[in-house]
C-alpha positions as CSV (number, residue, x, y, z in Angstrom):
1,X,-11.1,17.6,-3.6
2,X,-8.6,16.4,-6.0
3,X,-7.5,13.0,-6.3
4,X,-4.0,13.6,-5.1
5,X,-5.5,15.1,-1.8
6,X,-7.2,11.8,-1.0
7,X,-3.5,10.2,-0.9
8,X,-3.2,11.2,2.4
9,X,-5.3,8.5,3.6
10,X,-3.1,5.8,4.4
11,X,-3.4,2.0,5.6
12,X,-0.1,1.2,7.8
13,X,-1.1,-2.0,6.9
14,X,-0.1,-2.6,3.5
15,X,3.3,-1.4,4.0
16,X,5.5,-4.2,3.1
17,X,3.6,-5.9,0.2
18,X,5.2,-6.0,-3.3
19,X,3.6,-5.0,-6.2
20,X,4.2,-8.9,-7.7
21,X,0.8,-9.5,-9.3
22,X,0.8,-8.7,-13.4
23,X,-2.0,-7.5,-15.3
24,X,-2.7,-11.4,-16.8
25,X,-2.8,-12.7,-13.3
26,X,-5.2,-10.3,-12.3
27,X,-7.6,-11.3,-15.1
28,X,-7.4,-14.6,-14.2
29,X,-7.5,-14.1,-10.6
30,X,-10.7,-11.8,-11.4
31,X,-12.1,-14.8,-13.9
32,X,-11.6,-18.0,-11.6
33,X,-13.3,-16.4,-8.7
34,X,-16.2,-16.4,-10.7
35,X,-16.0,-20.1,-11.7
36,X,-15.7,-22.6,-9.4
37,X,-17.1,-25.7,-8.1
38,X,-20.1,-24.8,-8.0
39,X,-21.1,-25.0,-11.8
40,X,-18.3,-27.7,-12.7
41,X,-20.1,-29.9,-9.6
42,X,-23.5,-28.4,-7.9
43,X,-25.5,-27.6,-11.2
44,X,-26.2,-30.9,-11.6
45,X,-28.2,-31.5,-8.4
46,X,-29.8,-28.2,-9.4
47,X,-30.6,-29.0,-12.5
48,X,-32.7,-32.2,-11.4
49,X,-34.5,-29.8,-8.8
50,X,-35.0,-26.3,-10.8
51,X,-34.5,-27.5,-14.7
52,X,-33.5,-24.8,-16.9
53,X,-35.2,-22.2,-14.7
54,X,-31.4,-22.4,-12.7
55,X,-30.1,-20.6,-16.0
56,X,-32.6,-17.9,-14.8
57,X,-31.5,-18.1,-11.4
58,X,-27.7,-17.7,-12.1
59,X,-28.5,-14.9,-14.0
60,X,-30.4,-12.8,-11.3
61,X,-27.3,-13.8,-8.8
62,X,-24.7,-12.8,-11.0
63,X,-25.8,-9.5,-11.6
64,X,-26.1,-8.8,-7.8
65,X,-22.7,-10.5,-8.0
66,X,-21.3,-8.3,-10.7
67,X,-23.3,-5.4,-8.7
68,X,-20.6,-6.5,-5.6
69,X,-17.8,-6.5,-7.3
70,X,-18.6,-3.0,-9.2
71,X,-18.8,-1.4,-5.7
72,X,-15.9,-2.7,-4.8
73,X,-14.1,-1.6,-8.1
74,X,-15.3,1.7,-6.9
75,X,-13.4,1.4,-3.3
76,X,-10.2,0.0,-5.2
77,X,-10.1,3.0,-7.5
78,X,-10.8,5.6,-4.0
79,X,-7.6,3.6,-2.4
80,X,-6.5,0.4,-3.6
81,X,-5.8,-1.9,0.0
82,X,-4.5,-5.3,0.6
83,X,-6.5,-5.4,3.2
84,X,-9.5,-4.5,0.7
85,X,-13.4,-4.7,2.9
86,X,-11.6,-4.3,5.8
87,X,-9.8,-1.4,5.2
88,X,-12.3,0.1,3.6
89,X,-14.7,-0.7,6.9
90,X,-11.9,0.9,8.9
91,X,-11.8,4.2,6.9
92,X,-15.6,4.5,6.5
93,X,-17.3,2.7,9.5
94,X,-14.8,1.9,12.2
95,X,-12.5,-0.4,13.5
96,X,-15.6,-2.5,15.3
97,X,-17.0,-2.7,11.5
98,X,-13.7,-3.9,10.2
99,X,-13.6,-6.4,13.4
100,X,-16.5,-7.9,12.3
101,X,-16.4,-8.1,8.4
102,X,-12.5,-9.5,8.8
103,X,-13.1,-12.5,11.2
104,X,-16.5,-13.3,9.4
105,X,-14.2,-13.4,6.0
106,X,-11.7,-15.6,8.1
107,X,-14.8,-18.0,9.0
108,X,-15.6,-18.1,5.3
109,X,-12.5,-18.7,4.2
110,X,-11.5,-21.1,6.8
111,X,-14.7,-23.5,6.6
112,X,-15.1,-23.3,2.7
113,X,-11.3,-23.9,2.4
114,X,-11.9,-26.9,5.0
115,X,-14.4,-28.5,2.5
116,X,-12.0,-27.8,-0.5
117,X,-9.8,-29.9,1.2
118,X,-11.8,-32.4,1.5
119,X,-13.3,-32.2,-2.1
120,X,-9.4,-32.3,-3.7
121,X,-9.1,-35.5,-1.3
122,X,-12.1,-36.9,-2.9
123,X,-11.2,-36.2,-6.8
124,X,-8.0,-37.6,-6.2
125,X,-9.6,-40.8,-4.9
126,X,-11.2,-41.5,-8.3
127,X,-8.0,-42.1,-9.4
128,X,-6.8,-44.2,-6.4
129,X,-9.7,-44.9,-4.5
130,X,-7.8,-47.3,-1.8
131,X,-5.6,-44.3,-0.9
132,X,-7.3,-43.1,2.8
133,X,-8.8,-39.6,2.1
134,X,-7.0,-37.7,4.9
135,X,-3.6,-38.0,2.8
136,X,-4.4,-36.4,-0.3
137,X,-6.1,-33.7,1.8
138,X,-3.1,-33.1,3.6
139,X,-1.2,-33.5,0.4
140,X,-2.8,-30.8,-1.1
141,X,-2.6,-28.1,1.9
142,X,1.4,-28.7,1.9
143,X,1.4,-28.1,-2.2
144,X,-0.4,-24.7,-1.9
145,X,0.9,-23.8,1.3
146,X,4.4,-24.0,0.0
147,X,3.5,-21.7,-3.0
148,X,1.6,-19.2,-0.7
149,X,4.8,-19.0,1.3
150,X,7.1,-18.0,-1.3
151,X,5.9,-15.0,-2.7
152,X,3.0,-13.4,-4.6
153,X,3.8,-13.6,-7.8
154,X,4.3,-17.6,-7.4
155,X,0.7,-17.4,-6.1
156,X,-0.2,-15.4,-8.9
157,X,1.2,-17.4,-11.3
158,X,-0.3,-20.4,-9.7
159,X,-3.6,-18.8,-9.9
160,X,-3.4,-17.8,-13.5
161,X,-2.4,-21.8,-14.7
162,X,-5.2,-23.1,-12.2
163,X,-8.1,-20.4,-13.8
164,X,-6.7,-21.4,-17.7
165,X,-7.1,-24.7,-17.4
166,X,-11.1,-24.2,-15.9
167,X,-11.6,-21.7,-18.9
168,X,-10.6,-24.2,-21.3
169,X,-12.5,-26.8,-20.4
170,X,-15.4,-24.5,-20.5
171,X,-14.2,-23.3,-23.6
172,X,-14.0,-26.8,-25.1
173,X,-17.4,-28.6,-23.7
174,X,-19.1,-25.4,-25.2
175,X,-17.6,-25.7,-28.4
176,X,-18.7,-29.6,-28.6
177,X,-21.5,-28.7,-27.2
178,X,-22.6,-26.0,-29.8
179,X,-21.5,-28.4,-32.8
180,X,-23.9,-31.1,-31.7
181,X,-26.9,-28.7,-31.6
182,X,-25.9,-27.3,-35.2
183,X,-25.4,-31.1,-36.2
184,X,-28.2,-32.5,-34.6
185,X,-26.9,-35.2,-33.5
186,X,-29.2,-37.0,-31.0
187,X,-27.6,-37.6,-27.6
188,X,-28.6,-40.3,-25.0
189,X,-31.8,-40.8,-27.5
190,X,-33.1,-37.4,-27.2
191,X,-33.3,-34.7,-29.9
192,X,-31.2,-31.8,-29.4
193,X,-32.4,-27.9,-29.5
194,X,-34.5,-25.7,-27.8
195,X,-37.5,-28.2,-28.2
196,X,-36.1,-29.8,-25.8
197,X,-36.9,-27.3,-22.8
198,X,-40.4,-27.3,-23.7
199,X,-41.0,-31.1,-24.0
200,X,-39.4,-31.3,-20.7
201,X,-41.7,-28.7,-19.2
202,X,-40.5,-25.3,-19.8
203,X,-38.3,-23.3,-17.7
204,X,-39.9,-24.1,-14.8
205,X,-41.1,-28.0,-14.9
206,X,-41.2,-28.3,-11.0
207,X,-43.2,-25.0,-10.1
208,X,-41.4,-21.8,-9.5
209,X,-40.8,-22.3,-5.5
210,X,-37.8,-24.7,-6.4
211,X,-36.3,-22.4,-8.3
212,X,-36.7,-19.6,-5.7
213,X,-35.3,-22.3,-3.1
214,X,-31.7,-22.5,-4.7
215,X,-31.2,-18.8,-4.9
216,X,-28.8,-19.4,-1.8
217,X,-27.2,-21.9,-3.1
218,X,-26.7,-20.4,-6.5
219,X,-24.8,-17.4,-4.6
220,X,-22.6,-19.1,-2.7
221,X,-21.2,-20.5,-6.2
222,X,-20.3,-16.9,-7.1
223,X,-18.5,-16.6,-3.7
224,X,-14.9,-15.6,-4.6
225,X,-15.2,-12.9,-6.5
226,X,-14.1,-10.2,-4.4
227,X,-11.0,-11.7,-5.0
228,X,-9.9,-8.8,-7.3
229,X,-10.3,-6.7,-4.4
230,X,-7.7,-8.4,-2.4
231,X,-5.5,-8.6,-5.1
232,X,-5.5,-4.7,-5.8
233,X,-3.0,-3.6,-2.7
234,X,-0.2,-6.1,-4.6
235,X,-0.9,-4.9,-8.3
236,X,1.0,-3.2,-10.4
237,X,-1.1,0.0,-11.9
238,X,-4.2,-1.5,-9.9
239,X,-6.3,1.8,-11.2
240,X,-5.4,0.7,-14.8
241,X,-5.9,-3.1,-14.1
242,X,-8.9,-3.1,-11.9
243,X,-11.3,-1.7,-14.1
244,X,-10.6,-4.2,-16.9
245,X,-10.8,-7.2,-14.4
246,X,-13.7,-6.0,-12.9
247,X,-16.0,-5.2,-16.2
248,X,-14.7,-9.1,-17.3
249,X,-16.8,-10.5,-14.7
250,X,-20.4,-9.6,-16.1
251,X,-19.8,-11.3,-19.7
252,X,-17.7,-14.4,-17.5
253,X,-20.9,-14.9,-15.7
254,X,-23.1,-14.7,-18.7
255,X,-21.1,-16.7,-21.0
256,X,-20.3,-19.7,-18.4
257,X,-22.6,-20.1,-16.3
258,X,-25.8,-19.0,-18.1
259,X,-24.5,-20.2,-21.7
260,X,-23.1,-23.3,-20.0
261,X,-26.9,-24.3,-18.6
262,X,-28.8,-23.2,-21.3
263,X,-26.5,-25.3,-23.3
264,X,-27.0,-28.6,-20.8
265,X,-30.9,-28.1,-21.1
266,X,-31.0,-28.1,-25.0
267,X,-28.7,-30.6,-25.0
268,X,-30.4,-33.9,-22.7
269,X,-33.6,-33.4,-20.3
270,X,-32.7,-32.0,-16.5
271,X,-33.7,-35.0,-15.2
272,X,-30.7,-36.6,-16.7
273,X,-27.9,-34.9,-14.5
274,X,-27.3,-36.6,-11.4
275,X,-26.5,-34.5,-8.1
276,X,-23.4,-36.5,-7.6
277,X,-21.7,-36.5,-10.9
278,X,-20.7,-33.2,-13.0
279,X,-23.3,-32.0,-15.6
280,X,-20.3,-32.0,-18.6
281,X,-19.3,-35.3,-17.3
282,X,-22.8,-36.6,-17.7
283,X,-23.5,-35.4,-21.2
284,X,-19.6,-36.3,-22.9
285,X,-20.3,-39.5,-21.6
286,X,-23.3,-39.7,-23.4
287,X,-21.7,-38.9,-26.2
288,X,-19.0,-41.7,-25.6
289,X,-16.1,-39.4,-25.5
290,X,-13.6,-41.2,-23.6
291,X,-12.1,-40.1,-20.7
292,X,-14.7,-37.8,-19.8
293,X,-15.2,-38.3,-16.2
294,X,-11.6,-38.6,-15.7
295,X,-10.6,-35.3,-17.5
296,X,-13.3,-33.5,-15.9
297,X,-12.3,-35.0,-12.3
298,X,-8.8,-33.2,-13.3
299,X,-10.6,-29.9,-13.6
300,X,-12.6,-30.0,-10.8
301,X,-9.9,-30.9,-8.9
302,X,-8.2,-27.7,-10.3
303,X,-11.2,-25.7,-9.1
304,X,-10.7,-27.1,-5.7
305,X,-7.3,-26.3,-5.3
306,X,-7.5,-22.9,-6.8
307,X,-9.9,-22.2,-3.2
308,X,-7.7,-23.4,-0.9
309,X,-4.6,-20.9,-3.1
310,X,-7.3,-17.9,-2.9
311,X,-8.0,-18.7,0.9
312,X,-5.2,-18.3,2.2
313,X,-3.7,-15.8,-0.2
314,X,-6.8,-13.4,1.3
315,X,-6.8,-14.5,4.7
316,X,-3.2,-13.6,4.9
317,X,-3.6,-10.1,3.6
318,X,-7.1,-9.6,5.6
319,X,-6.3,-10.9,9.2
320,X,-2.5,-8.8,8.8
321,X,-5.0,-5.9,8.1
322,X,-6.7,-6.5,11.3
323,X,-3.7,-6.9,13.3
324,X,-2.1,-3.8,12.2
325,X,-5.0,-2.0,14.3
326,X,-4.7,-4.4,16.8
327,X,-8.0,-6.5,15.9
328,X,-5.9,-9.8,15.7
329,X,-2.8,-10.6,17.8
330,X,0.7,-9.6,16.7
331,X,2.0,-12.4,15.0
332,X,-1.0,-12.6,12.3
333,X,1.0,-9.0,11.2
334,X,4.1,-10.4,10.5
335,X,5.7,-10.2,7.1
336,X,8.5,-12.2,4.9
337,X,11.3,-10.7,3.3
338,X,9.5,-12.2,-0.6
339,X,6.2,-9.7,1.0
340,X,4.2,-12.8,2.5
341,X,2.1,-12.3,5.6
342,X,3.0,-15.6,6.5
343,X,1.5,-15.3,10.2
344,X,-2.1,-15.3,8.9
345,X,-1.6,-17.5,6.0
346,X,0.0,-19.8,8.3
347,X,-2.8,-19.6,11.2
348,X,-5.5,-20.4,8.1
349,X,-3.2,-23.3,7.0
350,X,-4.0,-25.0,10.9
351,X,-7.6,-24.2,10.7
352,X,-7.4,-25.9,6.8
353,X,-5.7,-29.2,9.1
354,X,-9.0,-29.4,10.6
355,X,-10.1,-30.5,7.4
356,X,-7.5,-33.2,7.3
357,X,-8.4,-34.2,10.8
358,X,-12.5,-34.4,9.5
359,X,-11.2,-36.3,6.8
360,X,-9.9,-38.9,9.4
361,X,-12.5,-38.9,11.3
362,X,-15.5,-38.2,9.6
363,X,-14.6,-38.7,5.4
364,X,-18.3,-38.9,5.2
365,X,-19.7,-35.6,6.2
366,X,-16.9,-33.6,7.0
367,X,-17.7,-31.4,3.3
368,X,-21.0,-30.4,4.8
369,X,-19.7,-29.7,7.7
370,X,-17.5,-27.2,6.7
371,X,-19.3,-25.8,3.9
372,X,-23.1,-25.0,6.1
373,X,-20.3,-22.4,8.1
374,X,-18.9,-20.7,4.7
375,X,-22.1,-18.7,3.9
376,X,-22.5,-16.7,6.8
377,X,-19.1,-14.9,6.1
378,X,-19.9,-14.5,1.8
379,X,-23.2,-12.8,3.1
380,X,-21.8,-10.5,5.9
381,X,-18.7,-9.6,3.6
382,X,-21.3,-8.6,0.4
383,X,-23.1,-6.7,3.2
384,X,-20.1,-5.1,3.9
385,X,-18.9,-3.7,0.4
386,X,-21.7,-2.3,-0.7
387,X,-22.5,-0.7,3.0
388,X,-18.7,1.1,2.7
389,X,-19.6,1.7,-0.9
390,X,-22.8,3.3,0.5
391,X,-20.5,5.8,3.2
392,X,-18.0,6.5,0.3
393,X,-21.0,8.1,-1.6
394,X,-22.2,9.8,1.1
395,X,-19.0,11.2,1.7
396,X,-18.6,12.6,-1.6
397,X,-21.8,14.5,-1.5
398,X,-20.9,16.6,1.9
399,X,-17.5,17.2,-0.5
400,X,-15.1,15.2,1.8
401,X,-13.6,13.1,-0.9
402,X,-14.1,13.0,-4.8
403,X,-15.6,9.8,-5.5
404,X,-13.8,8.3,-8.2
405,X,-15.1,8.2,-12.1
406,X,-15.2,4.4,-12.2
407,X,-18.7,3.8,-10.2
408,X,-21.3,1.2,-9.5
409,X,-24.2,1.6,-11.6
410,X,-27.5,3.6,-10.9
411,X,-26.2,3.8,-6.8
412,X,-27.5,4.1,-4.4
413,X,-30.4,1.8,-5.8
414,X,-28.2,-1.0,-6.7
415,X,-27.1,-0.7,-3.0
416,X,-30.3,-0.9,-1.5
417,X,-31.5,-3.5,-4.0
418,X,-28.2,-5.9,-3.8
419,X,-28.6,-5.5,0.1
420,X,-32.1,-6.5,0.1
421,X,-31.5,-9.7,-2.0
422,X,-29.1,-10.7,0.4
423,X,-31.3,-10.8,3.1
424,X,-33.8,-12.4,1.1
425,X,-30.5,-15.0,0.3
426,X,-30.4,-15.8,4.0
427,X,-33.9,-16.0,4.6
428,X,-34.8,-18.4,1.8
429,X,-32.1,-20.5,3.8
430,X,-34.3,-21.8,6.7
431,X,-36.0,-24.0,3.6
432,X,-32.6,-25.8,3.1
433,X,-32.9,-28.6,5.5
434,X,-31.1,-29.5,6.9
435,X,-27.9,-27.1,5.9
436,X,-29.6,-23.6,5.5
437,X,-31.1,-24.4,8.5
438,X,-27.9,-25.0,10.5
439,X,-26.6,-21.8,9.2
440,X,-29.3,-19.9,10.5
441,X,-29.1,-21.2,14.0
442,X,-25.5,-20.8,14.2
443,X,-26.2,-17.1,14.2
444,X,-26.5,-16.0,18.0
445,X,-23.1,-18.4,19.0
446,X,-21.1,-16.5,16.0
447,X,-22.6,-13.3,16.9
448,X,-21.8,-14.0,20.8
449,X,-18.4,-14.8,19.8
450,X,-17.7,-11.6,18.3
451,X,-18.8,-9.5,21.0
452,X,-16.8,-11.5,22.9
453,X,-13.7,-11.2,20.5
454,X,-14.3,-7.4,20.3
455,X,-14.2,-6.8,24.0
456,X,-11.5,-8.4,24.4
457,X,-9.0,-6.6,22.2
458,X,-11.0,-3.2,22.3
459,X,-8.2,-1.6,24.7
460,X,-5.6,-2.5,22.5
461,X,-7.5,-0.9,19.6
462,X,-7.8,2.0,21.1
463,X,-3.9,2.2,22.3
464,X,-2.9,1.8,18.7
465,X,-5.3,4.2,17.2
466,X,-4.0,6.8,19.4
467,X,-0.2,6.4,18.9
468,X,-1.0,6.2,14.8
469,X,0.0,9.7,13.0
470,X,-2.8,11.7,11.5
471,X,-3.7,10.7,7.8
472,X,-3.0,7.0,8.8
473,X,-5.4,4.1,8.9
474,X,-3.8,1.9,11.9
């Protein structure tokens, strides 16, 4: 079957969109999903728990990461979709597959960007620390909310500036960090180089179960990168761009957060970072460069707010997906003149209040709270891509389709394989007490809830599946 004979398939939902996003934004887009918080912030608790050995570690998550966002490279170049996983769980599963994958993305979404909130509240503080934490919380939300409004190619842009400014300071710690291994200099009263590692221990000072241990924690830190995905349905030339974004994300990985680690290790002992301060911030400020916590406070900060844009860019485009097949009420389907969903960005912007309401209420643990409620929906979604992946291959062999030329690697292995280790991912969570643990009880009452859901708007489904012409995806 030729590739023009697959055109027939069409999602009604992505009528509307415009094609706003450039090819820079889309690099960017593809590059600061894969950097975030959690190397700017969590690798310093985890390097005081696995040492070095979490350079390992984030290699052996990113490449079931980049092994994701392949497969869904592969479903962008079949059909590029706003509606991205869930279209593509529509097409090859069903609508009670795309039911499921869209509201667990939601719950993602929604709790991580509740905890972004919270963190941007908290970075700000370190500049005004009597300011009360729910009003730069809600300060942010109203900044990125009025962007997401506007149009995509504001978000876009907003996007790129937010990812340049985390590459850079990436760029530059590595640069200063590479000069004071070539120089020598001593930092903190320890000699740099690769010495270092094994003075401290080796790889793996503590034992290899700690290591093991914050596997799931290491993948939630590459949660975003599907990102590209989402971004496909509003791209200009998304079979030209897609490619090139996608492929970007292996080295990204490698470079940052692998380089970035091996770098900290050789440069002070793991047992030097702190859990509650940034690695970079820890070593520039034992080199006495000034301003370093405050600079990197700006960047992490950046990182925060870049979430919150992402979420409810996606959650817009996702739950409009699901309401065009009549999976979410009407009004999450509604679109601006500027090509905004603004129903479901707008119902994401309440739940993101929530997080202004914790802040009130609970400043304390209202991050935790949110964030133990994120990883069900970055595991369910993964699942997702690489099952659809899975039906779009099998597809192509009975000949109903031509599967495109861009693939994922050595499939359906990598399948199997990435879907194993995210099982394994939420196993090894029952050992994070108390938050791993809380995510694995939560199961059954999310599970009940989307039976639940699904019963309820099943009828409707069905009513708009039937009055949606042949060749259409509702």
């Amino acid at each position: 079957m030729s590739h023009t004979s697959q055109a027939v398939t069409v999602d009604d939902g992505d009528a509307g969109y415009h094609k706003g996003l450039k090819s820079r934004q889309v690099q960017m887009i593809a590059m600061g999903g894969a950097i975030g918080t959690g190397l700017f912030l969590g690798a310093g608790g985890r390097l005081v728990t696995a040492g070095p050995s979490l350079a390992i570690v984030y290699a052996i998550a990113g490449v079931f990461a980049f092994f994701v966002v392949r497969a869904m490279g592969e479903l962008v170049m079949h059909r590029p979709s706003s509606g991205s996983f869930v279209s593509y769980s529509r097409e090859f599963l069903g609508e009670r597959s795309a039911f499921f994958v869209g509201w667990m993305y939601f719950l993602n979404w929604a709790c991580s960007g509740v905890a972004d909130v919270t963190a941007a509240a908290k970075y700000v503080q370190f500049f005004w620390p009597n300011v009360p934490q729910w009003i730069p919380a809600l300060g942010a939300l109203i900044l990125v909310l009025a962007v997401n409004m506007v149009s995509v190619t504001l978000f876009g842009e907003l996007e790129f500036w937010f990812a340049a400014i985390k590459v850079l300071a990436l760029v530059v710690f590595m640069v200063i960090a590479i000069a004071v291994l070539v120089s020598r200099t001593p930092v903190d009263g320890n000699v740099t180089g690769p010495q270092l590692i094994a003075e401290q221990g080796g790889f793996f000072p503590h034992g290899l179960l700690p290591a093991v241990l914050i596997l799931q924690g290491v993948v939630f830190a590459y949660a975003a990168i599907e990102m590209v995905g989402v971004a496909a349905g509003e791209t200009a030339e998304p079979r030209k761009v897609i490619p090139k974004a996608v492929n970007s994300v292996g080295w990204r990985i490698a470079i940052f957060y692998v380089g970035s680690v091996l770098l900290l290790v050789m440069l002070m002992p793991s047992s030097s970072y702190n859990k509650d301060v940034s690695p970079f911030v820890t070593f520039l400020s034992s080199l006495g460069v000034p301003g370093a916590a405050g600079i990197m406070d700006i960047v992490v900060l950046t990182a925060a707010l870049s979430s919150v844009n992402s979420g409810l860019y996606s959650t817009g485009r996702i739950l409009r997906s699901l309401s065009s097949a009549g999976s979410a009420p009407k009004f999450l389907g509604v679109m601006s003149r500027g090509g905004v969903p603004y129903g479901g960005v707008l119902l994401t912007a309440c739940v993101y209040v929530l997080g202004v309401v914790l802040n009130l209420f609970v400043p304390g643990e209202s991050f935790e709270i949110a964030l133990n409620f994120s990883a069900l929906g970055i595991l369910s979604m993964w699942s997702m891509i690489m099952v659809c992946n899975l039906a779009l291959q099998r597809k192509a062999r009975r000949g109903e389709l031509e599967r495109p030329a861009y693939r994922l690697p050595w499939a359906p292995y990598t399948n199997y394989l990435t879907l194993g280790f995210l099982v394994l991912v939420l196993a090894l969570s029952y050992w994070d007490v108390p938050a791993g643990r809380i995510m694995i009880y939560s199961i059954p009452g999310v599970v009940l809830l989307l039976v639940l859901g699904w019963f309820a708007v099943r009828k409707r489904v069905r009513a708009q599946a039937a009055a949606t012409p042949p060749g259409h995806l509702p």
